[in-house]
N, C-alpha and C positions, 0 to 999 in steps of 0.2 A: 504493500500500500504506500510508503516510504519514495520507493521509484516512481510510483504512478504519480503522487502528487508532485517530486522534483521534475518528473515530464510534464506536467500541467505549467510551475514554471516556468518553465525554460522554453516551453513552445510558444512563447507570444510571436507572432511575426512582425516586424518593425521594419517592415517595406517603406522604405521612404518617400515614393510614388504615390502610395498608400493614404500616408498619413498628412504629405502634400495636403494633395486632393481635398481630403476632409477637413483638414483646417481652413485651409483656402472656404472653402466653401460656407462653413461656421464663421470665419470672418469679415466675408461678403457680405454674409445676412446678419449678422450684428449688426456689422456698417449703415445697411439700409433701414433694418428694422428701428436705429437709435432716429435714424431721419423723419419716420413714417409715424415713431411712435407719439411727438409732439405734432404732427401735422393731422394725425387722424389716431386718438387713442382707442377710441370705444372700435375701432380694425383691429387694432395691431397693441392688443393688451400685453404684460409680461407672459402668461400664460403660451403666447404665441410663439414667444424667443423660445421657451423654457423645451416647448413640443419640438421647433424644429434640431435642436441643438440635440434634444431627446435622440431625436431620427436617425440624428451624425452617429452618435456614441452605440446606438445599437448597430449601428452597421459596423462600427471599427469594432466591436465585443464580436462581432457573426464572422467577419471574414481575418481579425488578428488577433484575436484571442485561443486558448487550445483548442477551442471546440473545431478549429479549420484542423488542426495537426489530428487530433481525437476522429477527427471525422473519416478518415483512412481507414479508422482501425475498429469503430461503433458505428453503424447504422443510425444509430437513433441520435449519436452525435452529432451525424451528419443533418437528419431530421432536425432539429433544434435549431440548426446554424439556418437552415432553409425557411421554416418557419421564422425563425428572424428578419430573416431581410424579404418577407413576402405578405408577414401579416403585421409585425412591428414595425416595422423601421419605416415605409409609404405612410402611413396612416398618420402616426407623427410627425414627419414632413409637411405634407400636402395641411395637416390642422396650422402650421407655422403660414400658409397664406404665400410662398415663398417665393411668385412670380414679382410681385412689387421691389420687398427688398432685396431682390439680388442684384433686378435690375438696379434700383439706386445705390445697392453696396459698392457696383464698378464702378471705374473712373469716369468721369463725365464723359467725358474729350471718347474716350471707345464706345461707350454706348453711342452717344451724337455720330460718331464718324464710322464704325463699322458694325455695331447691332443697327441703327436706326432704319438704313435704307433696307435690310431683311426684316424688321419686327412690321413695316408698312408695306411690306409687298403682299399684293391680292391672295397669289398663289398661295405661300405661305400662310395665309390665314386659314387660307378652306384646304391647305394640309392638316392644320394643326385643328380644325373643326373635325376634320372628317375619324383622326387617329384619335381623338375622346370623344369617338358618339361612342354610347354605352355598348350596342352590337358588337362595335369592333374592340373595343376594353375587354370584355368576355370574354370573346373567341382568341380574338391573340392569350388573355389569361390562360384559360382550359390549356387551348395547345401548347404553350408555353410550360407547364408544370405535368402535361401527360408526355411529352417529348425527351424533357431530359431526365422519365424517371423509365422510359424502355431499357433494358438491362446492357444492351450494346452502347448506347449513348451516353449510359449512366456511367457504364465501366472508361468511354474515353474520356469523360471528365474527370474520373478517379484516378485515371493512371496520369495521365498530362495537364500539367500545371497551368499551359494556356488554354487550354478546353476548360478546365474548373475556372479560369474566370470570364470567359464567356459564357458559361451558365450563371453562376451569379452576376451577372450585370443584365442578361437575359430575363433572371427573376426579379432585379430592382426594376427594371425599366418597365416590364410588364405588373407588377403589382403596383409600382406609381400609377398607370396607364388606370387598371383596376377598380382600385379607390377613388378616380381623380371624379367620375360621375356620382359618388357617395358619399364625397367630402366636398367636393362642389368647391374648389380652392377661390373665394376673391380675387381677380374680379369676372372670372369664367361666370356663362351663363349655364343653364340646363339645358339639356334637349332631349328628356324625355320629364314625363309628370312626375314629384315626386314617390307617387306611392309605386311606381312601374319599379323603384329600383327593390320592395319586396323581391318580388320574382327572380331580380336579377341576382341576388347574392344567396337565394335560396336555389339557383340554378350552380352557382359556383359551389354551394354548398355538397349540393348532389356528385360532384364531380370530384372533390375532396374525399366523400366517402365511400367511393367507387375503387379509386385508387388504394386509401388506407387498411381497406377491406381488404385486396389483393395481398397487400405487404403482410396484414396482420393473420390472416387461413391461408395463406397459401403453405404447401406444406414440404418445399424447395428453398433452399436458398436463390432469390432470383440474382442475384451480383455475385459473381463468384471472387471477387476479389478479398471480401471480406472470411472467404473459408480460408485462406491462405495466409491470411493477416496476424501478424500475433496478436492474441488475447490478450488485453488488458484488465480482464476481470474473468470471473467463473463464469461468464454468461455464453450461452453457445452460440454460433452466425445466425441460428434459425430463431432460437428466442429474440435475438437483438435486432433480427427485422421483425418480429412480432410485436416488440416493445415499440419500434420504430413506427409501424401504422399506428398503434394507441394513440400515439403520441401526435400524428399529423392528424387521427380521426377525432378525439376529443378535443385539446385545443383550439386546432384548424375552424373544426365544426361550431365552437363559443364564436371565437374570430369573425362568424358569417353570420351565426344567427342574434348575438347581439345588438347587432348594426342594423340588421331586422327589424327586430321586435323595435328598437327605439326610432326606424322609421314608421312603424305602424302606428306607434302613442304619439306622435307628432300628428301623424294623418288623420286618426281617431278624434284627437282632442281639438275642443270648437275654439276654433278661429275668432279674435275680433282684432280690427286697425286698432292699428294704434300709431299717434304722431309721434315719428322718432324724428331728432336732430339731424340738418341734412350735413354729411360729411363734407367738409372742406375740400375745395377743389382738387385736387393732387397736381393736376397738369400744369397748374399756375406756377411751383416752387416746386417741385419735381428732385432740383437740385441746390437746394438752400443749403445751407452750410450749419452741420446739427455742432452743439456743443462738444468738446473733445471728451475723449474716455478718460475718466478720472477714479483712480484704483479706490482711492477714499470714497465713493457714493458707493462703492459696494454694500449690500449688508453683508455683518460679522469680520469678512474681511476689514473694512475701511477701520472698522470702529478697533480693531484687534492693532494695525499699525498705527492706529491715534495712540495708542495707549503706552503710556512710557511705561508700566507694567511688564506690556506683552514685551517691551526690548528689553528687560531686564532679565526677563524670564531666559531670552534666546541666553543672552550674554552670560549669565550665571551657567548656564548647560552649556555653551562652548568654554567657558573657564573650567569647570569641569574636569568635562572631557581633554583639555589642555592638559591639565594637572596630573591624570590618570596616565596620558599620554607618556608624559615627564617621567615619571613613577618606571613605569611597564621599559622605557626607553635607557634608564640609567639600571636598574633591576633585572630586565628580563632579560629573556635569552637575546644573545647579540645576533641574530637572523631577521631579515626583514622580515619576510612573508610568514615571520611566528610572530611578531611583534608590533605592538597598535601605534610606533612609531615608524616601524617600515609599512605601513597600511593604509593608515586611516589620514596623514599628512599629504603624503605622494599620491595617493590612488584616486580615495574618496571624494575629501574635502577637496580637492583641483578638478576632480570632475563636477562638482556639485556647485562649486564656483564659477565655472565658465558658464554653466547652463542656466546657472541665476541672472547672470549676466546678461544672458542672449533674451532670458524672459522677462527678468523685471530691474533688472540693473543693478545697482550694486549695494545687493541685498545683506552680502554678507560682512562688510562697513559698518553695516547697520546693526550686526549682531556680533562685532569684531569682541571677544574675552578680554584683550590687548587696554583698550580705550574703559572696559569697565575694570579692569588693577587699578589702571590709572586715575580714575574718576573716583576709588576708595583710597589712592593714596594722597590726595590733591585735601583730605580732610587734614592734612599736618604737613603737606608741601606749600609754598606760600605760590607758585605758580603765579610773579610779579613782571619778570623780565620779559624785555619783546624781542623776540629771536633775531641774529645779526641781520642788517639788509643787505649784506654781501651775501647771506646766505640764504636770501628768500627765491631762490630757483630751485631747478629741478639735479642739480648738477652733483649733489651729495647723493640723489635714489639712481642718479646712472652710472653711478661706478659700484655701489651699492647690489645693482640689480645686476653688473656685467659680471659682477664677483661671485655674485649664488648662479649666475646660469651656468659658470666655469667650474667652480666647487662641486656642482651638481653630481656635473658627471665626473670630476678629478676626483674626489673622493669618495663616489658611490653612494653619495648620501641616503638615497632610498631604502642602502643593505646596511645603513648605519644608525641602529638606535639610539645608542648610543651621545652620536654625534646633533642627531636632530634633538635630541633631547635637549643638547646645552643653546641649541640654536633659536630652541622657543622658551628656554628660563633666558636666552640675553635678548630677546626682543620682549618682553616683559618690563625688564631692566633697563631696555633704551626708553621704550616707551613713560616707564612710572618717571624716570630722571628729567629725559625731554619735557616731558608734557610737566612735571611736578615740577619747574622752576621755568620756563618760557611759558605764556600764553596763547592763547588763539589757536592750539591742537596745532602746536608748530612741529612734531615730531608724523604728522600723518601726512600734512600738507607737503612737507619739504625733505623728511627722512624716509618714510617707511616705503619700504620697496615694494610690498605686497599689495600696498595703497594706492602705488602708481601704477602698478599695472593693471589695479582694479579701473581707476579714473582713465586709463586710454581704453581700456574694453568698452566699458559703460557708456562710451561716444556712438558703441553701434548699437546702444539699448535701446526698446523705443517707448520708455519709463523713464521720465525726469518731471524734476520737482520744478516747479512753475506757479505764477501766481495765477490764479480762473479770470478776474476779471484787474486789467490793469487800471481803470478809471477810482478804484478803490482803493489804492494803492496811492494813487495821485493825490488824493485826501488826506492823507496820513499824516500825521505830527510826531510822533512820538516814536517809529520804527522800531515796535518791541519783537520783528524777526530777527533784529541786528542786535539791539539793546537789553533785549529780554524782557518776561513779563513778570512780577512779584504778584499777581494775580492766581496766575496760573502753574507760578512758581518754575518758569519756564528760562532758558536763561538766553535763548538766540542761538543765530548760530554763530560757533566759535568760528569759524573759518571767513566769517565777513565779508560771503557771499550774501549781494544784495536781491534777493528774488525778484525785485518789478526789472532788473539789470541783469540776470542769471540767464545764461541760454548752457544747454547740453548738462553733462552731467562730471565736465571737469573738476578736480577738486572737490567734489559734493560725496561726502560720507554716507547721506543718507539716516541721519543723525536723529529726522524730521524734531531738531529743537526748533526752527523757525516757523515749523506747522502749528506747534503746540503752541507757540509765544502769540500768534497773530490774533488780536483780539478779534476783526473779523470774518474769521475762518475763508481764507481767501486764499491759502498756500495749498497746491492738491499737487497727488502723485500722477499727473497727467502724459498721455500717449500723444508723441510726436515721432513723424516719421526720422529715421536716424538720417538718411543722406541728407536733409536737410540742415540740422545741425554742421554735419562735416561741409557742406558746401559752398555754406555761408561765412562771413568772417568779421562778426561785427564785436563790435568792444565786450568783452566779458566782465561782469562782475567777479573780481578777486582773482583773475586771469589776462584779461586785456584782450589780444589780437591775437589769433594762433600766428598768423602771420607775420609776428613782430616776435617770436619766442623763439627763440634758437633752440633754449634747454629742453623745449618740449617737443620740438620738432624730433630733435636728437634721440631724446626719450622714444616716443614714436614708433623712431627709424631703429633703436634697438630692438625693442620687444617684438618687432616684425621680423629681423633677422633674425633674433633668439631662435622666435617659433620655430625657423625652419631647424636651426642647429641644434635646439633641446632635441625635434625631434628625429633629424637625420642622424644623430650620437647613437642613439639605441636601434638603427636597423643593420642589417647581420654584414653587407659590403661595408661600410666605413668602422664597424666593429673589426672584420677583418681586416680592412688598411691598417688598422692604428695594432692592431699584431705581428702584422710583417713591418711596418715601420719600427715597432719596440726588439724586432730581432735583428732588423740589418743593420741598428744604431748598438747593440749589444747594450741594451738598457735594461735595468732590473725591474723599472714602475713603468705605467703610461702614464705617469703623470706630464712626462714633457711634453710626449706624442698630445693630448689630449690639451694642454697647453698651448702647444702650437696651432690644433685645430681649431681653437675659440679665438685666439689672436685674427687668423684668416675670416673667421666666419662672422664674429663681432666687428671689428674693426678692418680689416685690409678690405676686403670683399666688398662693404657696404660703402667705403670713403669711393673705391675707385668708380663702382658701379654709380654711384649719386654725382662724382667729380665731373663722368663722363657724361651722362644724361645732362647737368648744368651745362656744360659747354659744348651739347648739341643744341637743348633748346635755344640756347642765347644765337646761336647760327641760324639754324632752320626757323625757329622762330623772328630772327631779325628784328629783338628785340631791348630798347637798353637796359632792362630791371637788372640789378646785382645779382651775384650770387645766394646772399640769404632772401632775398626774397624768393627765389626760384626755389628751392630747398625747404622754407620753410612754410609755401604754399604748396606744394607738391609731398609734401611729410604725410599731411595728415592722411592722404591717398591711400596710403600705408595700412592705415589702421585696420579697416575691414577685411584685408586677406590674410594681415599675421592673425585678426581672431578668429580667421574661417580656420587657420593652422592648428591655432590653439585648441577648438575647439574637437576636431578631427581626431588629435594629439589624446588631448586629456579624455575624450570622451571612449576614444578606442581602450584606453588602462582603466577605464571606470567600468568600463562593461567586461573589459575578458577578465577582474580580476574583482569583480562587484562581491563576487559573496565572502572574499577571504578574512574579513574580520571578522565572519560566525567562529569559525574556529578557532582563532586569536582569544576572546572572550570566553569561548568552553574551556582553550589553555588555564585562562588567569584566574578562571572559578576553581578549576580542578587545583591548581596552585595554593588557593587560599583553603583548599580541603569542602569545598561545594560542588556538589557534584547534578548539582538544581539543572544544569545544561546540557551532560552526560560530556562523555569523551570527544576531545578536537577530532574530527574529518578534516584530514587536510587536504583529502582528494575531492573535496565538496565543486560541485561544476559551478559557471559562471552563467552571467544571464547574456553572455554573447549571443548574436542571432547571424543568420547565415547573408542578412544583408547589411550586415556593419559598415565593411567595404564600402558599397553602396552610401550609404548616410554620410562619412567620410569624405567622398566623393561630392555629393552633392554640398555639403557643409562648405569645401575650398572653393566647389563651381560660383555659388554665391557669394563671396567672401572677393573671388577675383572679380566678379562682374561688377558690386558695388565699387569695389577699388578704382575700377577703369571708368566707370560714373563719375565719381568723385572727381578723380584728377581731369577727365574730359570738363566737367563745370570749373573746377579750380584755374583751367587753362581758358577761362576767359576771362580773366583776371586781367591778364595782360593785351588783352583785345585793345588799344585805345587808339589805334588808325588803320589804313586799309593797307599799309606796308606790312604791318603784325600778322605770323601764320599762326593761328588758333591751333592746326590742326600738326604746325612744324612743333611747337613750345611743346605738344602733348604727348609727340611721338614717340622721346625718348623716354618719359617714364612708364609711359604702355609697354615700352618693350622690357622694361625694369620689371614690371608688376608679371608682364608674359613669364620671364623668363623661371620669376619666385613663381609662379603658378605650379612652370613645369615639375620645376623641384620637386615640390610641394604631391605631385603626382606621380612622380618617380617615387619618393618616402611612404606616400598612401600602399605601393605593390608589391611594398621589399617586405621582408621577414622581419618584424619586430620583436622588440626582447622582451619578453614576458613578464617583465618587473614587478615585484609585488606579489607572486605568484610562486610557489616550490617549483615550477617551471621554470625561473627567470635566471 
């Protein structure tokens, strides 16, 4: 039973095509629906979001969940999955109403320019009349579900991976098709009376029990794939298609005859007018412009990150677990992959970091152990002094951060408990000293390395703190976001980022003191597109001009090189190089070899590749700007493909080595003589999926494409006569961003080191 439930794990499929799609699709109709929901409520009530989104989620449970992988090996697994996306999954959609808001989810400009002239063509209309008259919803249905359950047709679905999803798309598309005359979706009309669709679902109904009958007496295996198949359970192929019609004849059967009965008490029950409100035009404001997503109007959420509670709560459970870390690290066995300092540092926390980042930006700032020491030791530090102005750059975290990418891999940090241990009792120590005698969180803003490379990720988030309405702002006396409030007992924010002047999410910890201080609840965690941030360049609060910042450019431009070099260090060719390198030098360590490859990779590689790119665009471009101007508007370009790296990187060691702190914690219980967890498995599997590869892939594809966005808009910058080539200035950092792409997809193919893992 043990096996059967670690295969229930382990088979989610995480197609990233997959999960594309359905997001995409959930975020269209958000979009639309937030538009639709002030212009016409009593349409397009929560109720409606709640159904369609419903719809999303059973279809990613039906076709990525075990029940696809189980569905090989159970009939009735497979019955379940089908049942899903044929009586579940349409019915909740088409109730979300979803022809309005999807159309107003997309971009204006593609609906206006390439939906429009097909959504008003004649033909098209008396298509899309003719394939929802109920006749033909029927008929395509029946055939539709007696087709792919013939035992030949059923068996090449079963065996071939592209035949099973041309049956299920075959079954979404016709149970939409289905439904669509029973749900009648806004603003489609009827064409036939309501009470006509009795018969009609009492007709499909018949056709349900026709089949399930077959499945459930017949007294053959009719699929012979499943005699073949190994059993998952005592149940035998013949019982588990017996099980399998129950299960399509009873449910199936509710599925039809409810829908029924509750047209018939509608038809039954006496009618009277009644004057309802006439809906607001739609056609007028179609595309008005709805208020932005703001994570605080959520319920439970919002009111959970209001609450300086809920960050205390996080903060004490990452000090914690820090502490334990320390402990298991200076104590435990000196093996990574036994120890919750070769683990939970390297593996976990880096994956869970970047993906906070990509979701809601930089969450884990906000929950940093580091910043709450410090805020307990600050009760007996006088915390007076204001940190040097020579040293208010970024230039202490870039030699800082060039030094842990090099130690990384020079001293195996990951297989050293040991050593990570003293490395989060001295950042404890910087931070309680810094912060406990400078002001203004001058050790996050100007020291902390982990800091910065949260604040350059967080550029591609599309979660930053913003004030909701600037005109309320313009009012203001008293700036208790900056000054703090004694009200509220709130104190500002330390970092003396001014909100109505704050753009993107530089420097921004994520702290929300400036949320909390603002007497008129006027600071929200609101949703802006990220290439917008990176594309513009206007003065920042507590930042200034990216384009005026060397040290940030710099910064940048390292953590994008890094990406590739953290992650080209551990695939098995440059692992090899740097072995024949340490034997044809007649060397005892790689530490020189491994030396010299960060030297190239940090520093040589990037000065030359950027040197030359400057003094092509300054040619091809034929333009006079400097050199840091070119450099330090062409940086930020940077960011979105080292995080598509980053993410590829961290995200691949989070998944093939996700479960090994279960058995790290069975160790440390059996240690302390508790045996409450039973004995370490250290052969425990991971929740790797077979399209990792895949997500990887797709994670760098986007990551280069925004990159090449970026700097194409960045390189109009220098656009200011008709001598200027826009397209000369952009060339050579396309070919810069190309060539990290390729890397980057070279490193994606190679054999990676299993780090973290008794593999590694």
């Amino acid at each position: 039973m043990q096996e059967v439930a670690e295969a229930a794990i382990l088979s989610w499929n995480w197609e990233p095509g997959i999960l594309l799609a359905l997001l995409f699709s959930a975020w269209i109709y958000i979009r639309g629906w937030r538009r639709l929901q002030s212009l016409a409520p009593l349409k397009f009530p929560l109720w409606r979001l709640i159904s369609f989104l419903g719809g999303i989620l059973t279809i990613f449970l039906a076709i990525s969940s075990p029940l696809d992988a189980f569905g090989n090996f159970l009939l009735q697994a497979h019955m379940v999955q089908h049942m899903l996306l044929m009586m579940v999954a349409p019915p909740f959609l088409l109730f979300g109403f979803p022809y309005l808001p999807i159309l107003l989810g997309l971009p204006r400009s593609f609906v206006s320019g390439v939906l429009g002239p097909f959504l008003s063509w004649k033909l098209l209309k008396k298509i899309g009349r003719f394939i929802t008259h109920p006749l033909v919803c029927l008929g395509i249905f029946i055939f539709s579900n007696i087709f792919w359950h013939i035992p030949p047709l059923y068996e090449l679905a079963l065996r071939f991976p592209e035949w099973h999803r041309v049956e299920h798309a075959s079954f979404i598309g016709t149970a939409l098709l289905f439904w669509w005359p029973i749900i009648q979706p806004w603003p489609s009309r009827p064409q036939w009376p309501r009470w006509a669709m009795i018969p009609y679902l009492l007709i499909a109904d018949i056709q349900n029990t026709a089949l399930s009958a077959i499945l459930s007496f017949y007294d053959q295996v009719l699929y012979p794939s499943y005699l073949t198949a190994p059993r998952i359970s005592d149940i035998s192929a013949l019982s588990d298609q017996a099980a399998a019609g129950a299960i399509m004849w009873v449910p199936g059967s509710i599925a039809f005859l409810i829908p029924a009965a509750w047209v018939a008490v509608q038809f039954l029950k006496p009618q009277r007018k009644v004057e309802r409100p006439r809906t607001p035009a739609l056609q007028r404001v179609p595309f008005s412009k709805s208020s932005p997503f703001d994570l605080f109007k959520l319920p439970i959420i919002g009111a959970l990150l209001h609450s300086r509670i809920f960050r205390r709560v996080l903060q004490t459970s990452l000090l914690l677990l820090a502490v334990l870390i320390m402990l298991d690290g200076w104590f435990g066995p000196q093996f990574g992959p036994m120890n919750l300092a070769g683990t939970l540092p390297w593996t976990h926390w880096r994956g869970l970091t970047v993906f906070a980042l990509l979701i809601a930006g930089n969450f884990f700032c906000m929950a940093c152990p580091f910043t709450f020491a410090r805020d307990l030791a600050r009760r007996f530090l006088p915390a007076r002094w204001n940190w040097p102005s020579r040293l208010r750059t970024k230039w202490i975290s870039v030699v800082l951060l060039a030094l842990y990418l090099w130690a990384y891999e020079a001293f195996s940090l990951w297989n050293s408990p040991w050593l990570t241990a003293w490395m989060i009792a001295g950042y404890f120590v910087a931070a309680i000293l810094i912060d406990g005698f400078f002001r203004n969180a001058s050790f996050c803003k100007y020291v902390c390395p982990i800091g910065q490379f949260h604040f350059v990720q967080s550029l591609n988030s599309p979660l930053q703190i913003q004030v909701r309405d600037p005109a309320a702002c313009a009012s203001c006396r008293t700036y208790d976001c900056i000054q703090g409030n004694q009200d509220t007992d709130a104190r500002g924010c330390e970092l003396q980022l001014f909100p109505p002047r704050k753009q993107g999410n530089m420097n921004c910890t994520f702290c929300l003191d400036c949320v909390r201080a603002c007497p008129k609840d006027n600071v929200g965690l609101i949703a802006s597109a990220p290439w917008r941030d990176l594309t513009s360049d206007p003065p920042r609060s507590g930042v200034g001009k990216f384009s005026q910042k060397l040290d940030l450019a710099v910064i940048i431009t390292l953590l994008t090189f890094g990406a590739f070099a953290n992650a080209a260090g551990m695939v098995t060719p440059v692992l090899q190089w740097e072995d024949r390198m340490k034997l044809a030098w007649g060397l005892s360590s790689r530490l020189p070899v491994v030396t010299l490859f960060y030297i190239f990779a940090l520093l040589v590689i990037p000065a030359t590749f950027i040197w030359l790119a400057i003094q092509f665009s300054l040619r091809l471009g034929r333009t006079q700007a400097g050199w840091k101007q070119i450099f330090c508007q062409f940086a930020v370009s940077f960011a979105p493909l080292g995080f598509g790296m980053w993410l590829a990187h961290f995200l691949f060691h989070f998944f093939t080595a996700s479960h090994t702190f279960i058995p790290v914690f069975q160790r440390i219980f059996s240690d302390l003589g508790w045996s409450i967890l039973g004995s370490p498995n250290w052969s425990i599997r991971s929740w790797a999926f077979p399209s990792l590869l895949k997500m990887e892939l797709l994670l760098l594809d986007l990551g280069f494409l925004s990159a090449l966005f970026v700097a194409w808009k960045r390189a109009a910058v220098f656009k200011i006569n008709s001598n200027t080539s826009r397209f000369g200035i952009f060339l050579p950092w396309g070919l810069v961003l190309l060539l990290l792409y390729v890397v980057g997809m070279w490193i994606c193919f190679q054999p990676m080191d299993m780090r973290g893992t008794m593999m590694g």
